[in-house]
C-alpha positions as a printed NumPy array, in Angstrom:
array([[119.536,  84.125, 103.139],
       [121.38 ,  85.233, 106.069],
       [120.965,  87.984, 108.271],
       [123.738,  89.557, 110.826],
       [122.401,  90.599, 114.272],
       [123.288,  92.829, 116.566],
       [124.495,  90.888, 120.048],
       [121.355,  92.734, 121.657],
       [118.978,  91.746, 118.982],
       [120.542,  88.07 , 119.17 ],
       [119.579,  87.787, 122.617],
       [116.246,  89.765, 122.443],
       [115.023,  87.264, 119.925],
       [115.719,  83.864, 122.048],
       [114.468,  85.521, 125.014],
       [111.156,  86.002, 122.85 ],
       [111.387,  81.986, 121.328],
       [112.038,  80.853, 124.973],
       [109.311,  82.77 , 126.167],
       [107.454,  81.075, 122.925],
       [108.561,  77.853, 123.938],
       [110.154,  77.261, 120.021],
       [113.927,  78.38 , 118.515],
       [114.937,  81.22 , 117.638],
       [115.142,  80.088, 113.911],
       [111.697,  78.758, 114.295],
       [110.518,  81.858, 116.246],
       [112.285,  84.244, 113.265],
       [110.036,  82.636, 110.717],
       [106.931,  82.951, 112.528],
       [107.711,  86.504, 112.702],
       [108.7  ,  87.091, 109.157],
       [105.834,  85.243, 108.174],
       [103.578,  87.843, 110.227],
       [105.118,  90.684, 109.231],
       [104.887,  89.76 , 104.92 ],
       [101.109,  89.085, 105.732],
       [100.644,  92.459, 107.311],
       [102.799,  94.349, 104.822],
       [100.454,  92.747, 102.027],
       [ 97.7  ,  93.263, 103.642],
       [ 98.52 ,  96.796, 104.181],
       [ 99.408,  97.394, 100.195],
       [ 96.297,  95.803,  99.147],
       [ 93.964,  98.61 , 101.716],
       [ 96.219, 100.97 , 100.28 ],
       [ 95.452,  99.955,  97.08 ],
       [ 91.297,  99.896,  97.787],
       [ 92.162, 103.439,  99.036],
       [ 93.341, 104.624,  96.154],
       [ 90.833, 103.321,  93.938],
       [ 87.906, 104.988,  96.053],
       [ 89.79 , 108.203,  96.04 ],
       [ 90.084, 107.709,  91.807],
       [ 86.219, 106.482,  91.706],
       [ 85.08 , 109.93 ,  93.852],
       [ 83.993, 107.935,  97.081],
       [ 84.747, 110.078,  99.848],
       [ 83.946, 111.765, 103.048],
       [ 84.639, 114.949, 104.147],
       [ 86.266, 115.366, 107.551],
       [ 83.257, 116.507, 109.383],
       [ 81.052, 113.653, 107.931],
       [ 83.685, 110.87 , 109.371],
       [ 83.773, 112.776, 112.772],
       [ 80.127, 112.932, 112.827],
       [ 79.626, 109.452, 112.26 ],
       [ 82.289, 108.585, 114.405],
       [ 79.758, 110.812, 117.169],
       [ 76.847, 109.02 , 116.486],
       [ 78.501, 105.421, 117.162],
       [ 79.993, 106.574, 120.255],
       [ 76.799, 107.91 , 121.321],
       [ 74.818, 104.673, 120.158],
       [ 77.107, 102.304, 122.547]])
């Protein structure tokens, strides 16, 4: 697979593998490879979501906020 860069991006991303101390190719992968894991992770919450909303557990608004209250207070 190739990707095109801008010229800005191009030099944004070795600044960030120099700064990395690794290449850009190596530093691109890295990157990629953090980004797949969080989109995953984000479908599969998304998915737990969903299945609380179909299986009725919820909170109302006020509950959260007031639980929220009593944590902040607790500290």
């Amino acid at each position: 697979m190739a990707v095109q860069l801008k010229p800005e991006q191009e030099e944004r991303l070795q600044q960030l593998a120099a700064q990395a101390g690794v290449t850009a190719d190596v530093y691109l992968q890295q990157q990629v490879d953090s980004l797949l894991e969080y989109q995953e992770d984000l479908a599969a919450a998304v998915k737990r979501g969903d299945e609380d909303i179909a299986a009725g557990r919820l909170l109302a608004n006020e509950e959260v906020f007031a639980r929220i209250e009593r944590r902040l207070k607790d500290r």
